[in-house]
C-alpha positions as CSV (number, residue, x, y, z in Angstrom):
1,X,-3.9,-6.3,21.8
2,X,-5.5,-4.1,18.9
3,X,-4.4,-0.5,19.2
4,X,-7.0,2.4,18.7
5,X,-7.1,3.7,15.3
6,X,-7.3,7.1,14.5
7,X,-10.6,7.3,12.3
8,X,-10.3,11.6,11.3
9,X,-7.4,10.5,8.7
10,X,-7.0,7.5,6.6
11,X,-5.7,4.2,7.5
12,X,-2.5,3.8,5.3
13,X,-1.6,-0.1,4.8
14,X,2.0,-0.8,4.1
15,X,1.8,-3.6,1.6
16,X,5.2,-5.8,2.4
17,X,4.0,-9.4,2.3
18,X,4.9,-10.2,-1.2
19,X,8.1,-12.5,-1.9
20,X,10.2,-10.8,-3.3
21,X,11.2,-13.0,-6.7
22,X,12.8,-10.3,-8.5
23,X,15.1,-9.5,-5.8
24,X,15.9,-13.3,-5.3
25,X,13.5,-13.5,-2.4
26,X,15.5,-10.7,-0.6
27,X,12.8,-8.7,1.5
28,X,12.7,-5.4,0.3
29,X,11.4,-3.8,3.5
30,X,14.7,-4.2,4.9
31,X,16.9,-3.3,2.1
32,X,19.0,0.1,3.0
33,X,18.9,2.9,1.0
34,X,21.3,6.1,2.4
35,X,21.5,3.9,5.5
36,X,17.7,3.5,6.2
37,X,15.4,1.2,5.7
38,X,13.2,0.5,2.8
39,X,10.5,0.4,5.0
40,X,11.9,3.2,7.5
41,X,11.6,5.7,4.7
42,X,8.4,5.0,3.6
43,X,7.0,5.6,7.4
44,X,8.4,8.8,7.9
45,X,6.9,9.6,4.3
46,X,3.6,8.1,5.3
47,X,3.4,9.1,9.1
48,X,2.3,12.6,9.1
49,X,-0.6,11.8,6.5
50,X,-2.1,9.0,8.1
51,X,-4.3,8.4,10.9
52,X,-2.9,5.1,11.4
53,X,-0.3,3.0,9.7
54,X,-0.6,-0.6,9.6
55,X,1.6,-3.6,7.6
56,X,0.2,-6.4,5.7
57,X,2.3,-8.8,5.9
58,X,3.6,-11.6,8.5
59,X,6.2,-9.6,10.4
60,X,6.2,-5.7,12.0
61,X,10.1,-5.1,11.1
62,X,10.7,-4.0,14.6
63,X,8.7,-0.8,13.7
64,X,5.5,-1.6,16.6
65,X,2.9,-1.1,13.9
66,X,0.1,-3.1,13.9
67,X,0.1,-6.4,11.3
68,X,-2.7,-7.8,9.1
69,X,-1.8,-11.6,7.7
70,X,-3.6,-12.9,4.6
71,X,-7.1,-14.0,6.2
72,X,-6.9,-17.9,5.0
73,X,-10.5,-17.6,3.9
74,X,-9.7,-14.8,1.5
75,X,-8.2,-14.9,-2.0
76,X,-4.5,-15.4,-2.4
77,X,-1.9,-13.1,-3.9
78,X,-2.2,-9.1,-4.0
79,X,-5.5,-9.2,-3.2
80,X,-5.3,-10.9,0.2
81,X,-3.8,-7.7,1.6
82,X,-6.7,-5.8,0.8
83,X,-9.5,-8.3,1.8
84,X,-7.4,-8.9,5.0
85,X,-7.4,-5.2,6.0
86,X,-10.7,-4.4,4.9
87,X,-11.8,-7.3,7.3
88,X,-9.5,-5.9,10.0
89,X,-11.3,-2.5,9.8
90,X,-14.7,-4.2,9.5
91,X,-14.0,-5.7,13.1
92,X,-11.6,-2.6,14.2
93,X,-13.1,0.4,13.2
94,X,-16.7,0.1,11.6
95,X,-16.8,3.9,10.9
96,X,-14.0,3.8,8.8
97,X,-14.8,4.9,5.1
98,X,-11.9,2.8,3.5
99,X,-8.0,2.7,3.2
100,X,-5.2,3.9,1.4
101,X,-2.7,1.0,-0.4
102,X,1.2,2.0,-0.5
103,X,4.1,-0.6,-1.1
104,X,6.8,-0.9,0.5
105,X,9.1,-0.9,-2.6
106,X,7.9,2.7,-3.1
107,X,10.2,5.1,-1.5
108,X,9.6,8.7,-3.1
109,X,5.6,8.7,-2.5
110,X,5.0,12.1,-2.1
111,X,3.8,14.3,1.1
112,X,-0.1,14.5,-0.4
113,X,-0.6,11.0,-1.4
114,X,-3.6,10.6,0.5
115,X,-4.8,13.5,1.0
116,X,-5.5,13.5,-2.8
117,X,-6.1,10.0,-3.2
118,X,-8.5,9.8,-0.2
119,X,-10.1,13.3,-1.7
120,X,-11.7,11.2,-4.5
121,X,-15.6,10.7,-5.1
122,X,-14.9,7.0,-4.6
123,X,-12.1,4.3,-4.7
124,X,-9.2,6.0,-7.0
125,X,-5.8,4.7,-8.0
126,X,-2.3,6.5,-8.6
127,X,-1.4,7.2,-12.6
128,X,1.4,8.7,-13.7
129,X,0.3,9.2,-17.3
130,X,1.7,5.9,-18.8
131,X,1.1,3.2,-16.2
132,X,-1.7,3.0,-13.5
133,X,-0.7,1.8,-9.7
134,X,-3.6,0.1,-8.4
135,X,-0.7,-1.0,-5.2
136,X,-0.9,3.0,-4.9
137,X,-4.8,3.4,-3.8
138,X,-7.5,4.4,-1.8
139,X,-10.2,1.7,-1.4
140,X,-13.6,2.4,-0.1
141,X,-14.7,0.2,2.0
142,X,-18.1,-0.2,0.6
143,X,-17.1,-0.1,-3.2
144,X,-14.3,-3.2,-2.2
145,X,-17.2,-5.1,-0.8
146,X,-18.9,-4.7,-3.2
147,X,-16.2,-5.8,-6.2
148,X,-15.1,-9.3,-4.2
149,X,-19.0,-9.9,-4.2
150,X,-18.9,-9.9,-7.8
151,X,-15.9,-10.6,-9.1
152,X,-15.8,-14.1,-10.5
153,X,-11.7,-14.9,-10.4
154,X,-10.5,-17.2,-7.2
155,X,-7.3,-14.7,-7.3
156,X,-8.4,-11.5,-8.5
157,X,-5.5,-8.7,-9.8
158,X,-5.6,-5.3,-8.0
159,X,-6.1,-4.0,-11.5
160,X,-9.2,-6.3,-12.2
161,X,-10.8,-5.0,-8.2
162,X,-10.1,-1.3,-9.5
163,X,-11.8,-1.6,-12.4
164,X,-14.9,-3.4,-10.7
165,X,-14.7,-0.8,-7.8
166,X,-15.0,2.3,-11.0
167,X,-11.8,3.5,-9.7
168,X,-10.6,6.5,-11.3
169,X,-6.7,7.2,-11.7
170,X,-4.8,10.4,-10.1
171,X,-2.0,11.9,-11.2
172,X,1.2,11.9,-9.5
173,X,4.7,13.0,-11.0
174,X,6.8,9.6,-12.4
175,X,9.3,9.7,-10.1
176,X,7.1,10.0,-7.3
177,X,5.6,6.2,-7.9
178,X,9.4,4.6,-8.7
179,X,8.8,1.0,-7.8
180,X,12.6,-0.9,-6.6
181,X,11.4,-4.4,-8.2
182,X,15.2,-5.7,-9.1
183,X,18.4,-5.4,-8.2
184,X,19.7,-3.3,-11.0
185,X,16.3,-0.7,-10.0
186,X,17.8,-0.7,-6.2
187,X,21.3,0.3,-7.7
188,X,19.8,3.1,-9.9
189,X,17.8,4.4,-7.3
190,X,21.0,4.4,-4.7
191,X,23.3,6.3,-7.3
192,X,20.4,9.0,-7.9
193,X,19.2,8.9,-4.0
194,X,21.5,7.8,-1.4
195,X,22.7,11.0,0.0
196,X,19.0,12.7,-0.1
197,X,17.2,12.0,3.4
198,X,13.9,10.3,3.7
């Protein structure tokens, strides 16, 4: 059963259907930081900002959200997430302006994330000065359409979807954006993190 989604704030999409190769196929989602969750923390980060929250991916975690596979028509890699949900909220909720991207690796998003991601005259991505974050983004809906339409690579990148969509970067603080891709990043974070709540 679809639940009703909250249209008057953006739909957040928990990215967590990658495979983990840099953590030796561990899921991330589950790893525990301070006790919690990967995927725990980034909820409660995520909750009050969001409309609705949903997972792409295979599996819910036990948290009840809804979950978006990779539509088998669509392209493969990164970019089925966001083909998948835009397709879910094409069927879902046809007044919905577009989405906002987070991964689940990405446990110190801060408490405006979307409010000035989503505030953007069009699709925009999260930059932190050196590196842009297209996982970190808010996609129209009508400017995504638009860049699958055109885009002329079987598996496009995020970064090659932003650039056809015009996306423009926002900044965010560094630290904020910290990415736990590999063991030695999950050990870092825990000896900097561990006894700071969600």
């Amino acid at each position: 059963m679809v639940r009703s989604v909250n249209v008057t704030q953006p739909v957040v999409c928990i990215l967590a259907g990658g495979k983990s190769t840099r953590m030796d196929g561990v899921d991330k989602a589950e790893l525990l930081v301070g006790g919690r969750r990967m995927i725990d923390r980034l909820i409660d980060r995520l909750t009050p900002q969001a409309g609705t929250i949903v997972i792409a991916g295979n599996d819910d975690r036990d948290t009840g959200l809804p979950v978006i596979p990779d539509d088998p028509a669509g392209p493969k890699g990164p970019a089925a997430a966001l083909f998948s949900v835009g397709n879910w909220l094409q069927r879902n909720t046809p007044d919905a302006d577009g989405f906002i991207t987070a991964p689940v690796d990405a446990p110190l998003l801060p408490d405006d994330l979307v409010l000035k991601l989503a505030s953007a005259n069009g699709c925009a991505f999260a930059d932190d000065g050196a590196r842009k974050h297209p996982t970190i983004a808010y996609w129209r809906m009508s400017s995504l359409q638009r860049a699958f339409a055109q885009v002329d690579e079987e598996n496009p990148s995020l970064h090659r979807l932003a650039d056809l969509c015009q996306a423009q970067g926002v900044m965010f603080h560094p630290e904020q954006l910290t990415n736990i891709n590999s063991p030695a990043d999950l050990e870092t974070f825990t000896r900097l993190h561990n006894d700071e709540p969600a």
